[in-house]
HTML snippet that shows the backbone in 3Dmol.js (N, CA, C, O; Angstrom):
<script src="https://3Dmol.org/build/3Dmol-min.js"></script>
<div id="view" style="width:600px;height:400px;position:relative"></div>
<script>
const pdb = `
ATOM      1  N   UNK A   1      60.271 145.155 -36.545  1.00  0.00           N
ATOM      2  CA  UNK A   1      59.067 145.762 -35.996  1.00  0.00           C
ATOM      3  C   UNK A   1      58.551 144.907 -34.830  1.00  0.00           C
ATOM      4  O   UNK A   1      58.517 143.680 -34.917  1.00  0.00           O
ATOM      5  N   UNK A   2      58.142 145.591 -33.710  1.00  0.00           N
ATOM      6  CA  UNK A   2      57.338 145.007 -32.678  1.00  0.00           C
ATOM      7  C   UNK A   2      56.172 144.836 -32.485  1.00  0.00           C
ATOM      8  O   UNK A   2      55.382 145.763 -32.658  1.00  0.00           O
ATOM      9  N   UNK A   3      55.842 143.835 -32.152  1.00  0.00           N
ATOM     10  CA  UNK A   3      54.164 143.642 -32.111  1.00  0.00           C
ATOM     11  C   UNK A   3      53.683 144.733 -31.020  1.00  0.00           C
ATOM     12  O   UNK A   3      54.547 145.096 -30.223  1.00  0.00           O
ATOM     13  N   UNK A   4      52.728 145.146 -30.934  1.00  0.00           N
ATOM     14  CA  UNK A   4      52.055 146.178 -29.840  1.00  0.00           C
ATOM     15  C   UNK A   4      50.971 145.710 -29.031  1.00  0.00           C
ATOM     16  O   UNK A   4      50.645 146.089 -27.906  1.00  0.00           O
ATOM     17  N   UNK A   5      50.360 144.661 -29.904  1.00  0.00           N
ATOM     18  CA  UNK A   5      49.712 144.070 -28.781  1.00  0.00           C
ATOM     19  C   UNK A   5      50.091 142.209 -28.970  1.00  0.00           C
ATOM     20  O   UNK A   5      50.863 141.604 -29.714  1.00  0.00           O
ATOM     21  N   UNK A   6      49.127 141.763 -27.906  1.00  0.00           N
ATOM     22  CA  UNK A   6      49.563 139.939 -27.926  1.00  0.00           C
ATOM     23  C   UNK A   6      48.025 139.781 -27.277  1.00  0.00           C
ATOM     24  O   UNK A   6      47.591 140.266 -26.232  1.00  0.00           O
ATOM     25  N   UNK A   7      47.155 138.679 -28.555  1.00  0.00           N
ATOM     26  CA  UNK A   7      46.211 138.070 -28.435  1.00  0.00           C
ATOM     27  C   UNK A   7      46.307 137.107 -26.997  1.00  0.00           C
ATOM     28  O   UNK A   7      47.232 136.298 -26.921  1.00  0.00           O
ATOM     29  N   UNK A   8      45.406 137.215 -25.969  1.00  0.00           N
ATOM     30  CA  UNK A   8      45.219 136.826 -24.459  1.00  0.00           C
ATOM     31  C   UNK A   8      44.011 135.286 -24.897  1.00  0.00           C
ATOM     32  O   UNK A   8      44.187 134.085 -24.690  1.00  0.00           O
ATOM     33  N   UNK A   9      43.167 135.814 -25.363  1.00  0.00           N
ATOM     34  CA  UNK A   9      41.936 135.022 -25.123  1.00  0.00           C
ATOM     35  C   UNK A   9      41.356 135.706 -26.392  1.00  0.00           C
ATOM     36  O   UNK A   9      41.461 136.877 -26.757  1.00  0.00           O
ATOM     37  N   UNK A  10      40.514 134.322 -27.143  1.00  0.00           N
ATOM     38  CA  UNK A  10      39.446 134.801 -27.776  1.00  0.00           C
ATOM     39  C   UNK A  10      38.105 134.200 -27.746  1.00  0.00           C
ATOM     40  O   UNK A  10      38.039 132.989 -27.537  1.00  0.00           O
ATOM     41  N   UNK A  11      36.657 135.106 -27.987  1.00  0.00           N
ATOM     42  CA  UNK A  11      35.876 134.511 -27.089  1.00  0.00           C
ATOM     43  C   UNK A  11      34.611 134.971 -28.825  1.00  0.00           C
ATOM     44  O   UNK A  11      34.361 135.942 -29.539  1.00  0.00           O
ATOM     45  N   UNK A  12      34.205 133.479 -28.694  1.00  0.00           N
ATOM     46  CA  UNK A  12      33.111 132.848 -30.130  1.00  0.00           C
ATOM     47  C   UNK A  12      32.092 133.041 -29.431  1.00  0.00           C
ATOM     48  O   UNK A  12      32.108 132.980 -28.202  1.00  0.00           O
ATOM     49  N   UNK A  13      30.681 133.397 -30.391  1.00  0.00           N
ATOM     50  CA  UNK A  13      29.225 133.519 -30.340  1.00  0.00           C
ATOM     51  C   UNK A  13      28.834 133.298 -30.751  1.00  0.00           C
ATOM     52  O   UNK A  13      28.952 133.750 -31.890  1.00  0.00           O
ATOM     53  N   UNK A  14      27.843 132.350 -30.518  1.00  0.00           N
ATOM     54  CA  UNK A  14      27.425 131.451 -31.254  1.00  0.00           C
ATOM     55  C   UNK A  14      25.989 131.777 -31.653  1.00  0.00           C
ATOM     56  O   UNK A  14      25.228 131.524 -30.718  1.00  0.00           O
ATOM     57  N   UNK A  15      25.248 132.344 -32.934  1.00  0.00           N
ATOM     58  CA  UNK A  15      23.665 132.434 -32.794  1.00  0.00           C
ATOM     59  C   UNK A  15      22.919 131.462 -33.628  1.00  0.00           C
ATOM     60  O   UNK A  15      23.482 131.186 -34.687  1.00  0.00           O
ATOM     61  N   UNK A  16      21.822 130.897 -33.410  1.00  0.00           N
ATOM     62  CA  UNK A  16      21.101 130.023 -33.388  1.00  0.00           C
ATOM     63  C   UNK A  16      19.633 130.285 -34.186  1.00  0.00           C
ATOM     64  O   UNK A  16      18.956 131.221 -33.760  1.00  0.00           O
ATOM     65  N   UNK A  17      19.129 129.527 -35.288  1.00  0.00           N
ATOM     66  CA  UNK A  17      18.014 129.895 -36.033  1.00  0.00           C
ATOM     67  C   UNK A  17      17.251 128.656 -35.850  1.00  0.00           C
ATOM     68  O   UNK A  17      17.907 127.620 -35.952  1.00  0.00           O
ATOM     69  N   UNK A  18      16.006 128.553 -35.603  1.00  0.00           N
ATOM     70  CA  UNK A  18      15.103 127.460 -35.815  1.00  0.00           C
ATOM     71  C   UNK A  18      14.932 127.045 -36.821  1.00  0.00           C
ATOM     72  O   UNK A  18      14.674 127.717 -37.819  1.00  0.00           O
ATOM     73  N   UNK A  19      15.061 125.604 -36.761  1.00  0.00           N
ATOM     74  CA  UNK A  19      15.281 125.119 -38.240  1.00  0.00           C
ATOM     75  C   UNK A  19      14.325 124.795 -39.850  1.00  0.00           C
ATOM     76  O   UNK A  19      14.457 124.528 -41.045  1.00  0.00           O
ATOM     77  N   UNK A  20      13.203 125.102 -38.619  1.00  0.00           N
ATOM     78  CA  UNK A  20      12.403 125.770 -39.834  1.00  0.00           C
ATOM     79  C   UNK A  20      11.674 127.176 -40.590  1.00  0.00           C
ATOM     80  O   UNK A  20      10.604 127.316 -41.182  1.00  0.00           O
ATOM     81  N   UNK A  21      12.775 128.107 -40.269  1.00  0.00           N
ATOM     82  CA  UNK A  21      12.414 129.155 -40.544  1.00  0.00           C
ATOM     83  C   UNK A  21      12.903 129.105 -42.770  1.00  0.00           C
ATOM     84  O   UNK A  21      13.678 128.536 -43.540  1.00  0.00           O
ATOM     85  N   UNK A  22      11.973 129.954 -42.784  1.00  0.00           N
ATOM     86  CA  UNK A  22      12.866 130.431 -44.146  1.00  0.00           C
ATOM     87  C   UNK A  22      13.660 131.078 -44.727  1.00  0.00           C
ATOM     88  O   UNK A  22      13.857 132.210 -44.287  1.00  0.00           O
ATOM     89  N   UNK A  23      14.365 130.667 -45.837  1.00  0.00           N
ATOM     90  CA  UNK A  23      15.953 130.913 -46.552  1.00  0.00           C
ATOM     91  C   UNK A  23      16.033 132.508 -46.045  1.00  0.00           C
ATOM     92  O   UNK A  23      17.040 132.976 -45.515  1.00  0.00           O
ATOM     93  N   UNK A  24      14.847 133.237 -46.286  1.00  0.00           N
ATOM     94  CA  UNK A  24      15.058 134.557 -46.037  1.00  0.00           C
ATOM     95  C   UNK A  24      14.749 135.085 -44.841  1.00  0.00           C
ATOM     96  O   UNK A  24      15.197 136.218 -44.669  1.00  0.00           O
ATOM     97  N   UNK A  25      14.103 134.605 -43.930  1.00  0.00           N
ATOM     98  CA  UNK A  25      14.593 134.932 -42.583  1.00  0.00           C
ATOM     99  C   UNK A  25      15.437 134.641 -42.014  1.00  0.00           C
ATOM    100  O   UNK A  25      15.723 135.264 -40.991  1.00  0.00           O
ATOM    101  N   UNK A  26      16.094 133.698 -42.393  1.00  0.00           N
ATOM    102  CA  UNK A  26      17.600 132.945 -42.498  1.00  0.00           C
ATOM    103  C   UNK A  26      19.085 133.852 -42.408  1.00  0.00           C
ATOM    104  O   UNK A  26      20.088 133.892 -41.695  1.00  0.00           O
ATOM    105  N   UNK A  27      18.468 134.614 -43.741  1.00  0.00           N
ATOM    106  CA  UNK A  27      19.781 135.047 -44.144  1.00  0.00           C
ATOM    107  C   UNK A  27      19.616 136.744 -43.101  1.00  0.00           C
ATOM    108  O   UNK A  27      20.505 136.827 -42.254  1.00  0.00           O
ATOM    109  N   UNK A  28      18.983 137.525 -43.116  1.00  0.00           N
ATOM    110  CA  UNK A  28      18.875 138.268 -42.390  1.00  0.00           C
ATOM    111  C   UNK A  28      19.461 138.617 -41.130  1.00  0.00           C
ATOM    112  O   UNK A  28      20.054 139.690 -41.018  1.00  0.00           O
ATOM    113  N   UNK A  29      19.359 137.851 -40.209  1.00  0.00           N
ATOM    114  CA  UNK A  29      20.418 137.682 -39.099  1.00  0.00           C
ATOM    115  C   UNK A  29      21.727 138.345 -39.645  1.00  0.00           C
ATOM    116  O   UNK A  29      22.223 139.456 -39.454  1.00  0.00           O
ATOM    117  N   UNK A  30      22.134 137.189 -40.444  1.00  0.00           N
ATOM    118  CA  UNK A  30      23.476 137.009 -41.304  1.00  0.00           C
ATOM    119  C   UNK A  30      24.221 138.632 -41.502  1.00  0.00           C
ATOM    120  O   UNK A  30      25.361 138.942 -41.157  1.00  0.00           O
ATOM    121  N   UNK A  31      23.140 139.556 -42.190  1.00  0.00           N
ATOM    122  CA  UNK A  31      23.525 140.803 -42.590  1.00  0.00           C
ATOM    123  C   UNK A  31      23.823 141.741 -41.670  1.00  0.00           C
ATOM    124  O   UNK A  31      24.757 142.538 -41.586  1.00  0.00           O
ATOM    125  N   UNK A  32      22.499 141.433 -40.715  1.00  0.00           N
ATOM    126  CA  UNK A  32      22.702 142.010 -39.164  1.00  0.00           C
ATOM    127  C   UNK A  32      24.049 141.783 -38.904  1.00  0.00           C
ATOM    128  O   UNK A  32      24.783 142.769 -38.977  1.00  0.00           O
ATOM    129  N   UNK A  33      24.484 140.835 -38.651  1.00  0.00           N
ATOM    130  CA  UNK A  33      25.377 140.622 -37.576  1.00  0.00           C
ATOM    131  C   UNK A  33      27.172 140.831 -38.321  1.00  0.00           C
ATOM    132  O   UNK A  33      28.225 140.757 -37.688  1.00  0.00           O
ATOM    133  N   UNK A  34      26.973 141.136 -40.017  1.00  0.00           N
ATOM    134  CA  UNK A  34      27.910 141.646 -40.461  1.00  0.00           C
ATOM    135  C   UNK A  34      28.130 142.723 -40.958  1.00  0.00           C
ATOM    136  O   UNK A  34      29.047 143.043 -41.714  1.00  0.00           O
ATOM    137  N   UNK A  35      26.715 143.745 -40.271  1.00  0.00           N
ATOM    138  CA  UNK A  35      26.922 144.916 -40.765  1.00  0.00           C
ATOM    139  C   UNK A  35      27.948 145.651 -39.860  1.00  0.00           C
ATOM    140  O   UNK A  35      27.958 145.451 -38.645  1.00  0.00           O
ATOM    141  N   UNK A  36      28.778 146.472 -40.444  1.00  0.00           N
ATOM    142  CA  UNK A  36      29.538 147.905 -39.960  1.00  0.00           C
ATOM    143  C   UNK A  36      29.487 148.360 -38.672  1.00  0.00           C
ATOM    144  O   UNK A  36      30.431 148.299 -37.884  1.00  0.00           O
ATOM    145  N   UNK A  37      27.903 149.027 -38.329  1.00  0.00           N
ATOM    146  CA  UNK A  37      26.979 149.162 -37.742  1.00  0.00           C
ATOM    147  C   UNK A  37      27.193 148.296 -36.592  1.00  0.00           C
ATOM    148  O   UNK A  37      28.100 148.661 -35.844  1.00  0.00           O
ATOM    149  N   UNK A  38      26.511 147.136 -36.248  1.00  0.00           N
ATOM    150  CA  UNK A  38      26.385 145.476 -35.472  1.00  0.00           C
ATOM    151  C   UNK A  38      27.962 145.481 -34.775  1.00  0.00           C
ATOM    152  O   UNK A  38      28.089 145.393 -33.553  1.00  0.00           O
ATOM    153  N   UNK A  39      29.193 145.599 -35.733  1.00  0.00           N
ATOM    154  CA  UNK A  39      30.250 145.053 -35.103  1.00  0.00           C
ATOM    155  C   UNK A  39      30.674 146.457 -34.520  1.00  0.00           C
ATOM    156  O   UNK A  39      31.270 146.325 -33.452  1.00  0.00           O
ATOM    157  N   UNK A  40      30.518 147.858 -34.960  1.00  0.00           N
ATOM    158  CA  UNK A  40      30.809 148.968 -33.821  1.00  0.00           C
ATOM    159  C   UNK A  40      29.988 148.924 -32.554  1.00  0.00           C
ATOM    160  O   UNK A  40      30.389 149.374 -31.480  1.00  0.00           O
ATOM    161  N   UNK A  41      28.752 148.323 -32.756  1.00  0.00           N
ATOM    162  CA  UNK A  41      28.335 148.696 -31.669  1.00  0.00           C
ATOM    163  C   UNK A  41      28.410 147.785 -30.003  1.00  0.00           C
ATOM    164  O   UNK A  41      28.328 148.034 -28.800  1.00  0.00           O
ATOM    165  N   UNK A  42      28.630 146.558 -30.989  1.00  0.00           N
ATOM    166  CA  UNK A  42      29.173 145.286 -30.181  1.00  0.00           C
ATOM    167  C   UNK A  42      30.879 145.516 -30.222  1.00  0.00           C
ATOM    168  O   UNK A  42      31.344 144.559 -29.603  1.00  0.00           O
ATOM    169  N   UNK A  43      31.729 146.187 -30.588  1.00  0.00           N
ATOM    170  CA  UNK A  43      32.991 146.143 -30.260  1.00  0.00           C
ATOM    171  C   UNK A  43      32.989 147.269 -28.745  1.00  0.00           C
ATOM    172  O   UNK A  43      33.657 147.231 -27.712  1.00  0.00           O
ATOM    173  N   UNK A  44      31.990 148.137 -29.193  1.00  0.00           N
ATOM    174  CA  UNK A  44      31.822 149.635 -28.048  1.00  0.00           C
ATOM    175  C   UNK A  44      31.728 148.804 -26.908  1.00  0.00           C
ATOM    176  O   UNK A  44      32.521 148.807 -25.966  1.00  0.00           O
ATOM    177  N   UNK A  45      30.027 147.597 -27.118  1.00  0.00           N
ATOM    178  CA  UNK A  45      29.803 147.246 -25.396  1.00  0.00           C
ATOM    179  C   UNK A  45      30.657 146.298 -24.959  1.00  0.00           C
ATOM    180  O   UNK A  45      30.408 145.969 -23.800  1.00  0.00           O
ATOM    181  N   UNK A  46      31.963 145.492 -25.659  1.00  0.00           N
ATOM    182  CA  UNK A  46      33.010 145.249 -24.794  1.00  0.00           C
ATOM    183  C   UNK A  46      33.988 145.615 -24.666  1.00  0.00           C
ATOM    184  O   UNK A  46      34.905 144.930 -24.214  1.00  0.00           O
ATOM    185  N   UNK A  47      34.138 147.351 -25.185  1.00  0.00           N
ATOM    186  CA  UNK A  47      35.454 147.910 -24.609  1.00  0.00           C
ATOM    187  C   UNK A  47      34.459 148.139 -23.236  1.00  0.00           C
ATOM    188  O   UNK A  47      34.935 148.050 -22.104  1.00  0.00           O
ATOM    189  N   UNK A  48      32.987 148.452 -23.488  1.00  0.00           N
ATOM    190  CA  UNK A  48      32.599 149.222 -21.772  1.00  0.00           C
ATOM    191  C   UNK A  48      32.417 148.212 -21.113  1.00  0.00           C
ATOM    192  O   UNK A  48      32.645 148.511 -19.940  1.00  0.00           O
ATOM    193  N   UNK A  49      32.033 146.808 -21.226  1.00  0.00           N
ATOM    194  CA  UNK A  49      32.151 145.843 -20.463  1.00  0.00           C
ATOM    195  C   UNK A  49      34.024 145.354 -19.949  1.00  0.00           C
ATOM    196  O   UNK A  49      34.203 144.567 -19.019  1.00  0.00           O
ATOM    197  N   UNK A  50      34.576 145.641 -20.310  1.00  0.00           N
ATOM    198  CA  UNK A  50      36.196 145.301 -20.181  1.00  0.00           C
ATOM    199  C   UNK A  50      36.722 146.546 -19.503  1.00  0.00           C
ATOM    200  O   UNK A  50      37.914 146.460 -19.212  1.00  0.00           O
ATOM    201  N   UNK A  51      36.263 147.425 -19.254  1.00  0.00           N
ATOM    202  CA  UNK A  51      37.225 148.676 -18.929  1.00  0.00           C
ATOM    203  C   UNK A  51      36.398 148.545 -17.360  1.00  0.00           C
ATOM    204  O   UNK A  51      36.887 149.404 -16.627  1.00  0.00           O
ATOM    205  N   UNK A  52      35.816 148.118 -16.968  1.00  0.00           N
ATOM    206  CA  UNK A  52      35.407 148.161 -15.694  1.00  0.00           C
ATOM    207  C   UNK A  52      36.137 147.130 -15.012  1.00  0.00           C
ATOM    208  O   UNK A  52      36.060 147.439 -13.823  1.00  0.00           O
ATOM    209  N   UNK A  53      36.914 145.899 -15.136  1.00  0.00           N
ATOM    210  CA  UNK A  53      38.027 145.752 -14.826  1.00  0.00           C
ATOM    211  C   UNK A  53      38.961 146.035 -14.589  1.00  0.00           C
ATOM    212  O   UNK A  53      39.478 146.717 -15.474  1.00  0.00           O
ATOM    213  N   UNK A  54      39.777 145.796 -13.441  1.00  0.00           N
ATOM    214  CA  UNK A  54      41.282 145.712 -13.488  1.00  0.00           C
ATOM    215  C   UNK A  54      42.264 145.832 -13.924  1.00  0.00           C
ATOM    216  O   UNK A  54      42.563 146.920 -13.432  1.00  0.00           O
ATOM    217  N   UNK A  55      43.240 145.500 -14.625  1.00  0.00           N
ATOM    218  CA  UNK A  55      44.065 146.152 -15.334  1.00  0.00           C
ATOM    219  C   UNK A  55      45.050 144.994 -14.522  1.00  0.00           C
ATOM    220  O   UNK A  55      46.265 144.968 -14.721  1.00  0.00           O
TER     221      UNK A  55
END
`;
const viewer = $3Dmol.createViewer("view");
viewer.addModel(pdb, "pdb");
viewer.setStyle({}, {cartoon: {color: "spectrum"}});
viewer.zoomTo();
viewer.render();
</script>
């Protein structure tokens, strides 16, 4: 079997909480940013940020 695609670059984000917030405003982010939801909608704005490139 052939691979179909080949990993180029991968690109980390880093988010940031003040360190004195609490456990439960804490964790919140957390859910955000692993909901379903969060990663379709952030996968959408860099296919539309990437497709305005070159090729």
């Amino acid at each position: 079997m052939t691979a179909t695609t080949v990993v180029l670059d991968e690109l980390h984000v880093t988010f940031r909480n003040p360190s004195d917030l609490s456990v439960t405003r804490t964790e919140k982010p957390g859910v955000t940013l692993s909901s379903p939801e969060f990663m379709a909608r952030l996968r959408r704005a860099i296919r539309n940020v990437v497709r305005n490139y070159p090729n």
